[in-house]
The first five atom37 places (N, CA, C, CB, O) and aatype in JSON, in Angstrom:
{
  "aatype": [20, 20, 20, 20, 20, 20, 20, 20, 20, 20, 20, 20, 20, 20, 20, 20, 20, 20, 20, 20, 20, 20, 20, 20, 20, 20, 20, 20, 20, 20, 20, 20, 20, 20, 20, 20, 20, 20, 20, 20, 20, 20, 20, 20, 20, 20, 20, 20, 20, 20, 20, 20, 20, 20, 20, 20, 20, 20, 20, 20, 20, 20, 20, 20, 20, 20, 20, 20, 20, 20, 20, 20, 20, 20, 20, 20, 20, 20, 20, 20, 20],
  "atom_mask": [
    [1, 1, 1, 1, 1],
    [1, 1, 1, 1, 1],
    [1, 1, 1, 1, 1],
    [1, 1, 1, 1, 1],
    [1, 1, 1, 1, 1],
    [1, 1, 1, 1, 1],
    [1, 1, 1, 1, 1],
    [1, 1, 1, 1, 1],
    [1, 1, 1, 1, 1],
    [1, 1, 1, 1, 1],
    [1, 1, 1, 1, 1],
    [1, 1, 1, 1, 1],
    [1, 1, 1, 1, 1],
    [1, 1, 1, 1, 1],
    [1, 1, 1, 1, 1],
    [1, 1, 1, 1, 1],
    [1, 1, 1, 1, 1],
    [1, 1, 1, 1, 1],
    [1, 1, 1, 1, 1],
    [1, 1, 1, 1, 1],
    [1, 1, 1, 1, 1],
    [1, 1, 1, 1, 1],
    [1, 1, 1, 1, 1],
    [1, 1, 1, 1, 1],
    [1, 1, 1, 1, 1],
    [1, 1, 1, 1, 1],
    [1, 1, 1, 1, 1],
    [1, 1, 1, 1, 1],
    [1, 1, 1, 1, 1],
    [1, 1, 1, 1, 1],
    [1, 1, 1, 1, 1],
    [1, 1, 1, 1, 1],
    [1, 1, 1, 1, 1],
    [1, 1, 1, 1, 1],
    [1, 1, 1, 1, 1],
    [1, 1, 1, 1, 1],
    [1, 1, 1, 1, 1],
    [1, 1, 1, 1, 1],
    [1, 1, 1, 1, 1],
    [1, 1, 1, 1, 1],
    [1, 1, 1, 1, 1],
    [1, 1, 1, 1, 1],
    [1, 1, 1, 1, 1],
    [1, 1, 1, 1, 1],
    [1, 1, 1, 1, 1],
    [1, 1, 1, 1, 1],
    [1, 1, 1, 1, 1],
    [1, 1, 1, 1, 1],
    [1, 1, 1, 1, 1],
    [1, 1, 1, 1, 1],
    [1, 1, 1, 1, 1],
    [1, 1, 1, 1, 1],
    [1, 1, 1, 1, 1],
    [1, 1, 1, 1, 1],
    [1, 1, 1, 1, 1],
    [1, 1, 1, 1, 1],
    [1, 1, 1, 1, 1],
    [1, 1, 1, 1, 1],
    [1, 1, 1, 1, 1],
    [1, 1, 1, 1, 1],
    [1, 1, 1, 1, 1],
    [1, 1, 1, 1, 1],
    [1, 1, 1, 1, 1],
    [1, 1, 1, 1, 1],
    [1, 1, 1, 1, 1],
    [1, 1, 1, 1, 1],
    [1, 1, 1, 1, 1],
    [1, 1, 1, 1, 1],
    [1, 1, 1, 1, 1],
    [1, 1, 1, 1, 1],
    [1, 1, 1, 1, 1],
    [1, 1, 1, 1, 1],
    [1, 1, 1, 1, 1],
    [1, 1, 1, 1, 1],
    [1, 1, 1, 1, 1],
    [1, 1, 1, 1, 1],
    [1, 1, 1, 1, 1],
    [1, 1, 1, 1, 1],
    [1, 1, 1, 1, 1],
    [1, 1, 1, 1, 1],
    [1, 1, 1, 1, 1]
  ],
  "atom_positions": [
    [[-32.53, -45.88, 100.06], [-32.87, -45.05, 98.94], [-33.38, -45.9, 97.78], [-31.68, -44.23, 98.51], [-34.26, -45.46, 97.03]],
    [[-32.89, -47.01, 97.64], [-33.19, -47.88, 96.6], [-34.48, -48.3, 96.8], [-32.3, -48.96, 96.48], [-35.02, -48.3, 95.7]],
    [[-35.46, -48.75, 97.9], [-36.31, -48.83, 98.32], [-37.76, -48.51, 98.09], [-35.95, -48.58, 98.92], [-38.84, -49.03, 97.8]],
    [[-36.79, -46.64, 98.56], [-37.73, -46.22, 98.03], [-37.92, -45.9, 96.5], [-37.89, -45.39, 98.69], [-39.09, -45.68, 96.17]],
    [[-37.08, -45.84, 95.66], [-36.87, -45.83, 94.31], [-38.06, -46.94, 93.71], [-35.23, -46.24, 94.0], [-38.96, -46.67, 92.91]],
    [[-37.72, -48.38, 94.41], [-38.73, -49.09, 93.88], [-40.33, -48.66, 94.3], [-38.39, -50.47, 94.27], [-41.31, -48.54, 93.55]],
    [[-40.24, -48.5, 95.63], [-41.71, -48.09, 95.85], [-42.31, -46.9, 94.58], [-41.76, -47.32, 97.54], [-43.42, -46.9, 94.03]],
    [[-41.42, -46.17, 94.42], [-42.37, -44.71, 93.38], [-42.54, -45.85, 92.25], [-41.16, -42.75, 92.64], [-43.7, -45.86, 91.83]],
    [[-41.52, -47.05, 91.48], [-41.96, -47.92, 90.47], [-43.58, -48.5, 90.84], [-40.81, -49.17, 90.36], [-44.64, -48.3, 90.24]],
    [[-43.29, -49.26, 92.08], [-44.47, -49.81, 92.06], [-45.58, -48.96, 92.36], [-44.45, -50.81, 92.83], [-46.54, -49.63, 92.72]],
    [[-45.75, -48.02, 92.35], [-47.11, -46.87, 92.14], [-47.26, -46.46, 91.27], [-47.27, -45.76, 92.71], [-48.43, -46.19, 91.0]],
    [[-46.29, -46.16, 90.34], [-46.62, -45.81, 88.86], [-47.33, -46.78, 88.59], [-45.54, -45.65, 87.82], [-48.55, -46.69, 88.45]],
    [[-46.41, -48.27, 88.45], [-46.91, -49.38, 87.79], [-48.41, -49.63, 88.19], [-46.04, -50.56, 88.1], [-49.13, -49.87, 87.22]],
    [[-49.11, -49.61, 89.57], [-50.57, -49.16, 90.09], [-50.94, -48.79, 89.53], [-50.94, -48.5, 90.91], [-51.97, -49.4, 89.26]],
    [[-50.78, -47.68, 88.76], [-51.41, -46.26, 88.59], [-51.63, -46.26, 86.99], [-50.33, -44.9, 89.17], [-52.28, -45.47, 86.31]],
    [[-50.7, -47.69, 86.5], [-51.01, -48.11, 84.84], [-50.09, -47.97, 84.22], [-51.97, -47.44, 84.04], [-50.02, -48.43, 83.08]],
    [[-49.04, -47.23, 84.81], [-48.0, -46.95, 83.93], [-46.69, -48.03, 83.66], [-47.53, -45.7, 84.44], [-45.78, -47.88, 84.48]],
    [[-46.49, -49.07, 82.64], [-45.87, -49.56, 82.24], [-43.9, -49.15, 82.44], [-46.63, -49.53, 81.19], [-43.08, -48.48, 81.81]],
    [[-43.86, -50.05, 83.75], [-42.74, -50.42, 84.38], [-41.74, -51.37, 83.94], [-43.08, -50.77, 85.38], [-41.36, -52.22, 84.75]],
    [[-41.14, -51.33, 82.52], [-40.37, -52.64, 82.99], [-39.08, -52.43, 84.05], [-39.77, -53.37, 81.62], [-39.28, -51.4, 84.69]],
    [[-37.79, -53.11, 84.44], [-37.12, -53.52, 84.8], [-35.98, -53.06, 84.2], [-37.4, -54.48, 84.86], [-35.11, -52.98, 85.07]],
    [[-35.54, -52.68, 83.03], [-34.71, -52.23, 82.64], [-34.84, -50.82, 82.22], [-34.37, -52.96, 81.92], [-33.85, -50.24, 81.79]],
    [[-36.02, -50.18, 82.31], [-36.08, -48.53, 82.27], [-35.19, -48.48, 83.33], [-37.61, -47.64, 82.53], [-34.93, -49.14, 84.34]],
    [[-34.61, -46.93, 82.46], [-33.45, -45.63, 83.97], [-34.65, -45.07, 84.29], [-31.9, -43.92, 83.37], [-35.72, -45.24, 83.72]],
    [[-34.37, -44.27, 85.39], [-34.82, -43.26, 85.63], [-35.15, -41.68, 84.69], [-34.13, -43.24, 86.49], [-35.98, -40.83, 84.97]],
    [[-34.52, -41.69, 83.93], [-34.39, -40.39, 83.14], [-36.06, -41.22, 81.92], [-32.11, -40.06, 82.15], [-37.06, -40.59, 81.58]],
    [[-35.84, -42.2, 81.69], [-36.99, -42.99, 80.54], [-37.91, -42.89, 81.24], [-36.89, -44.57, 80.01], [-38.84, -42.15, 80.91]],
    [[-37.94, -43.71, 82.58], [-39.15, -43.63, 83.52], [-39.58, -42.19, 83.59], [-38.81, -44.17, 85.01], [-40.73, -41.99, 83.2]],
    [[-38.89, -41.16, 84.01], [-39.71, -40.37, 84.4], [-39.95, -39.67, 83.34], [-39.39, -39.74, 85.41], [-40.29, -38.59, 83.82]],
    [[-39.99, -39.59, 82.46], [-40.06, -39.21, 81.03], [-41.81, -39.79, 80.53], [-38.56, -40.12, 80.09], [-42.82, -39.1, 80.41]],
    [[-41.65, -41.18, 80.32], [-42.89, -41.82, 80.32], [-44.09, -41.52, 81.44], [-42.53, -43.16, 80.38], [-45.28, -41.34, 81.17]],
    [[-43.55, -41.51, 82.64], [-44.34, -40.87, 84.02], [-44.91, -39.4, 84.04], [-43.3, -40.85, 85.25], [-45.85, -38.97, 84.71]],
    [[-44.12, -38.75, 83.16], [-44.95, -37.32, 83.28], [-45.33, -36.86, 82.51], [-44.55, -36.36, 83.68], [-45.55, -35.65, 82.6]],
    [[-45.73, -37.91, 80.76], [-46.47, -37.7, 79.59], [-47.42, -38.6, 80.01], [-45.82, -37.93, 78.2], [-48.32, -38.48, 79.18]],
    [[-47.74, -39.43, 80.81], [-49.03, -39.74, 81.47], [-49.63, -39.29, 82.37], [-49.11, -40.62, 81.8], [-50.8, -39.65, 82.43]],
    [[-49.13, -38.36, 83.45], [-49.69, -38.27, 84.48], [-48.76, -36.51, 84.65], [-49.45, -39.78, 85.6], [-47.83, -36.0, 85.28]],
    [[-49.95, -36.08, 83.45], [-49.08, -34.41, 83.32], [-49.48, -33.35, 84.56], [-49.67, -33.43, 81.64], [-49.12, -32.17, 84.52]],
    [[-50.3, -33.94, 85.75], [-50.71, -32.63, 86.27], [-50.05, -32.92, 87.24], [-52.13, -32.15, 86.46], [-50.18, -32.1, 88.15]],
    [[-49.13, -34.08, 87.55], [-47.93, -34.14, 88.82], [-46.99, -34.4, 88.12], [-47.96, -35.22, 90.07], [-46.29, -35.36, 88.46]],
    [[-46.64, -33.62, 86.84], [-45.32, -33.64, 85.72], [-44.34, -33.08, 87.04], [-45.44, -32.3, 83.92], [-43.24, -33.62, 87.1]],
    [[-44.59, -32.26, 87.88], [-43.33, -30.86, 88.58], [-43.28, -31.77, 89.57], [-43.82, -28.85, 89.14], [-42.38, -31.36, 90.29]],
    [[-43.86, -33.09, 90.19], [-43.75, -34.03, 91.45], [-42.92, -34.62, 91.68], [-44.45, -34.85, 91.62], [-42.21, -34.64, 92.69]],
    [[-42.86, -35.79, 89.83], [-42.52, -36.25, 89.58], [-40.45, -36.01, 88.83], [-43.69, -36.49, 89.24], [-39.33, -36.53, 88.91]],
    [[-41.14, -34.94, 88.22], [-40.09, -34.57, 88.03], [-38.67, -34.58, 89.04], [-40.49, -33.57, 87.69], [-37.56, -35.1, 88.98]],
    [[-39.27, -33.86, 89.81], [-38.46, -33.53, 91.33], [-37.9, -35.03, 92.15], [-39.78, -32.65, 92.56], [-36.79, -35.28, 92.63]],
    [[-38.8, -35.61, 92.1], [-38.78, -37.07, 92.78], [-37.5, -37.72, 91.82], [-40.53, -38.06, 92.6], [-36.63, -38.36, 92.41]],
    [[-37.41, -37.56, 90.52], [-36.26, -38.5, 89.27], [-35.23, -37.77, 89.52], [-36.55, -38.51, 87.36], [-34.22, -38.48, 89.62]],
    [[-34.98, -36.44, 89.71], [-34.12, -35.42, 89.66], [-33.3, -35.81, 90.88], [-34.78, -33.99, 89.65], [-32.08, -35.84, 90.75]],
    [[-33.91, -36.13, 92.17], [-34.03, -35.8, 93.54], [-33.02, -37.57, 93.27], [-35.99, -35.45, 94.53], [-31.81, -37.52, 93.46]],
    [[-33.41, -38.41, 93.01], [-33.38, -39.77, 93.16], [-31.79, -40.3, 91.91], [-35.25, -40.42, 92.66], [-30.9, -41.15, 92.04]],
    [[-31.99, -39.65, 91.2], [-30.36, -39.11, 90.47], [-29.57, -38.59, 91.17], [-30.31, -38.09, 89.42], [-28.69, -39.37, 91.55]],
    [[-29.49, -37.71, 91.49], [-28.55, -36.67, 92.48], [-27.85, -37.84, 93.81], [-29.87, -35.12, 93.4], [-26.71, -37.9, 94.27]],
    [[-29.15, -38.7, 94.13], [-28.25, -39.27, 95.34], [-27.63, -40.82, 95.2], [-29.2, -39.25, 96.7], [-26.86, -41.39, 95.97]],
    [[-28.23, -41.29, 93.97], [-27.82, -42.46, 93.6], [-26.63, -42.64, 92.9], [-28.67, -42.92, 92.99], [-25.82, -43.56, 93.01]],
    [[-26.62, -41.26, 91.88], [-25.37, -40.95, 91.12], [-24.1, -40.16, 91.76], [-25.82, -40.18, 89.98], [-22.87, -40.1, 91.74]],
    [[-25.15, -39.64, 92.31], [-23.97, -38.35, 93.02], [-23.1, -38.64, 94.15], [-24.74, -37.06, 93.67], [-23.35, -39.69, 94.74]],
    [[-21.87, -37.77, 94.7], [-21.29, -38.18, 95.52], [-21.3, -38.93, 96.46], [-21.09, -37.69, 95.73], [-20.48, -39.77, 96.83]],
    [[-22.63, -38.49, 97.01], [-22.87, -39.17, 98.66], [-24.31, -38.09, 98.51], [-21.26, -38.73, 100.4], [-24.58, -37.3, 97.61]],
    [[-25.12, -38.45, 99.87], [-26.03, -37.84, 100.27], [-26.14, -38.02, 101.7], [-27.03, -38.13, 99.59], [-25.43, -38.87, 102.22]],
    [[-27.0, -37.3, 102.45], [-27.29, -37.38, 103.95], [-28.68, -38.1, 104.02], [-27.33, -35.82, 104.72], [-29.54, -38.15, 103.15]],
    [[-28.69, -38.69, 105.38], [-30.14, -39.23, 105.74], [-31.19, -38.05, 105.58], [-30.2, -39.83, 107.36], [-32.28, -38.54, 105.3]],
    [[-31.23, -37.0, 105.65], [-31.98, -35.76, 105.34], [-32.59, -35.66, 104.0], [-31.12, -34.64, 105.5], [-33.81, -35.63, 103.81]],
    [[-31.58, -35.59, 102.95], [-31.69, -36.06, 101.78], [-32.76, -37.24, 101.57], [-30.44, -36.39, 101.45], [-33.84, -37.14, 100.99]],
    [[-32.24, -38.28, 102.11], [-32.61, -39.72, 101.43], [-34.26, -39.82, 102.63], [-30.88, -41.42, 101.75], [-34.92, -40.85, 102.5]],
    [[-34.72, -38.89, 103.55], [-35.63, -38.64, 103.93], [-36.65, -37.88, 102.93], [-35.29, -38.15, 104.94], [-37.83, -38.17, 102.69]],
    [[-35.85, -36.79, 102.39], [-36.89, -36.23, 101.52], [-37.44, -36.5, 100.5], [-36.71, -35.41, 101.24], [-38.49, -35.94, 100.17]],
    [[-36.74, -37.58, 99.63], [-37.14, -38.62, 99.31], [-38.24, -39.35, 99.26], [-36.67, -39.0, 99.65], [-38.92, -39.42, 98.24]],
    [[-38.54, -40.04, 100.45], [-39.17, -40.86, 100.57], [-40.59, -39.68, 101.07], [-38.44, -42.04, 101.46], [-41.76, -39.98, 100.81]],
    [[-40.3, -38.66, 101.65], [-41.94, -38.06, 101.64], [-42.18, -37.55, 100.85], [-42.47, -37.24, 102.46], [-43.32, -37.1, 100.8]],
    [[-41.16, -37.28, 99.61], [-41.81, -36.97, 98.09], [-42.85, -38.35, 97.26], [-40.23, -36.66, 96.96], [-43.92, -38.39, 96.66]],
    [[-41.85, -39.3, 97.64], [-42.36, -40.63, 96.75], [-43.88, -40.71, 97.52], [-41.19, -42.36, 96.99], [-44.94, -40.75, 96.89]],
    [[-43.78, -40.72, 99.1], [-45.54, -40.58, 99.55], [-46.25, -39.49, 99.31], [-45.85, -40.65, 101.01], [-47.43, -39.72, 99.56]],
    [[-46.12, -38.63, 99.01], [-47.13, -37.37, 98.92], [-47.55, -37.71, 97.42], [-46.36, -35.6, 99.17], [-48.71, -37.38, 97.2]],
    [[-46.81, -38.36, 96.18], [-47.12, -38.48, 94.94], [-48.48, -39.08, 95.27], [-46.1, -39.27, 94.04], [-48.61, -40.09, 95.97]],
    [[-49.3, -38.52, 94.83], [-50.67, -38.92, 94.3], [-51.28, -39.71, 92.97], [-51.19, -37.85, 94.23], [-52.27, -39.01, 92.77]],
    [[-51.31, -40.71, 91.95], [-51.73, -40.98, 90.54], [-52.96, -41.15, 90.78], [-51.13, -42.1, 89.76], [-53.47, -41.14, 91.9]],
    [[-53.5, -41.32, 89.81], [-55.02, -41.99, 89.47], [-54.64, -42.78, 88.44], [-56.33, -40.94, 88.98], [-54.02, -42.44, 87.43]],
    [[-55.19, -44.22, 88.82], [-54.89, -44.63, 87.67], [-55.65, -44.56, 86.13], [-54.72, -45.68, 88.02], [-56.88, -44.66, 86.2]],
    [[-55.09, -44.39, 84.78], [-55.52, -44.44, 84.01], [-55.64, -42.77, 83.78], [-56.46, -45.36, 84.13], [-56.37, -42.31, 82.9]],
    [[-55.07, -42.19, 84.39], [-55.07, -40.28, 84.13], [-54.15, -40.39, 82.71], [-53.97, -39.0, 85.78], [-53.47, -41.36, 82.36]],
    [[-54.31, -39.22, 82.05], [-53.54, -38.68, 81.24], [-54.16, -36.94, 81.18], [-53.56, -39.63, 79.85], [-53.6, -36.12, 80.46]]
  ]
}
Protein backbone atom coordinates (compact mmCIF):
# COMPACT_ATOMS: atom_id res chain seq x y z
CA UNK A 1 0.00 0.00 0.00
CA UNK A 2 2.80 2.27 0.76
CA UNK A 3 4.04 1.73 -2.67
CA UNK A 4 1.56 2.52 -4.12
CA UNK A 5 1.02 5.72 -2.06
CA UNK A 6 4.42 6.73 -3.37
CA UNK A 7 3.71 5.92 -6.92
CA UNK A 8 0.36 8.51 -6.97
CA UNK A 9 3.47 11.07 -5.30
CA UNK A 10 5.59 10.42 -8.03
CA UNK A 11 2.88 11.30 -10.78
CA UNK A 12 1.72 14.22 -9.28
CA UNK A 13 5.28 15.28 -8.87
CA UNK A 14 5.42 14.39 -13.11
CA UNK A 15 2.58 16.13 -13.62
CA UNK A 16 4.31 19.48 -11.78
CA UNK A 17 2.88 19.31 -8.76
CA UNK A 18 5.27 20.12 -5.96
CA UNK A 19 5.90 17.02 -3.70
CA UNK A 20 7.88 17.47 -0.82
CA UNK A 21 8.53 14.64 1.67
CA UNK A 22 6.99 15.84 4.56
CA UNK A 23 3.42 16.70 3.09
CA UNK A 24 0.33 14.23 4.70
CA UNK A 25 -1.88 13.17 2.65
CA UNK A 26 -4.82 15.39 3.66
CA UNK A 27 -2.06 18.70 2.36
CA UNK A 28 -1.18 16.65 -0.64
CA UNK A 29 -4.37 16.06 -1.74
CA UNK A 30 -5.56 19.35 -1.00
CA UNK A 31 -2.73 20.97 -3.18
CA UNK A 32 -3.48 18.01 -5.89
CA UNK A 33 -6.98 18.96 -6.52
CA UNK A 34 -6.54 22.95 -6.62
CA UNK A 35 -4.26 22.05 -9.49
CA UNK A 36 -5.61 19.47 -11.27
CA UNK A 37 -9.54 20.40 -10.63
CA UNK A 38 -11.11 18.21 -13.33
CA UNK A 39 -9.79 14.84 -11.49
CA UNK A 40 -10.57 16.85 -8.02
CA UNK A 41 -13.46 13.51 -7.39
CA UNK A 42 -10.20 10.92 -8.51
CA UNK A 43 -8.13 12.22 -6.52
CA UNK A 44 -10.05 12.85 -3.86
CA UNK A 45 -11.15 9.21 -3.57
CA UNK A 46 -7.58 7.92 -4.07
CA UNK A 47 -6.43 10.31 -0.37
CA UNK A 48 -9.67 9.24 1.23
CA UNK A 49 -9.22 5.57 0.00
CA UNK A 50 -5.33 5.65 1.08
CA UNK A 51 -6.29 7.14 4.77
CA UNK A 52 -8.84 4.64 5.56
CA UNK A 53 -6.22 1.83 5.07
CA UNK A 54 -3.12 3.28 6.35
CA UNK A 55 -4.87 4.77 9.37
CA UNK A 56 -7.54 2.53 9.79
CA UNK A 57 -7.89 -0.74 11.41
CA UNK A 58 -6.72 -3.15 8.93
CA UNK A 59 -7.74 -3.55 5.31
CA UNK A 60 -8.02 -6.56 2.82
CA UNK A 61 -5.90 -7.26 -0.31
CA UNK A 62 -9.20 -6.21 -2.19
CA UNK A 63 -9.01 -2.98 -0.66
CA UNK A 64 -5.28 -2.36 -1.08
CA UNK A 65 -6.06 -3.65 -4.86
CA UNK A 66 -8.40 -0.93 -5.41
CA UNK A 67 -6.04 1.20 -4.67
CA UNK A 68 -3.62 0.71 -6.81
CA UNK A 69 -6.14 0.69 -10.00
CA UNK A 70 -7.31 3.99 -8.74
CA UNK A 71 -3.64 5.39 -8.48
CA UNK A 72 -3.37 3.87 -12.43
CA UNK A 73 -6.45 5.05 -13.97
CA UNK A 74 -5.42 8.77 -12.48
CA UNK A 75 -4.69 10.60 -15.54
CA UNK A 76 -2.62 14.47 -15.05
CA UNK A 77 -1.36 16.60 -17.66
CA UNK A 78 1.22 18.21 -16.69
CA UNK A 79 1.02 21.87 -16.03
CA UNK A 80 -3.16 21.65 -16.00
CA UNK A 81 -4.94 23.84 -13.71
Amino acid sequence: MLATWNRFRRKLKRAGLEVPPTRGPLDLGCAAMRRFPRQARAIQGIVDLYIELRYGAGYTPEEASRLRREVRRLKLHKGAL
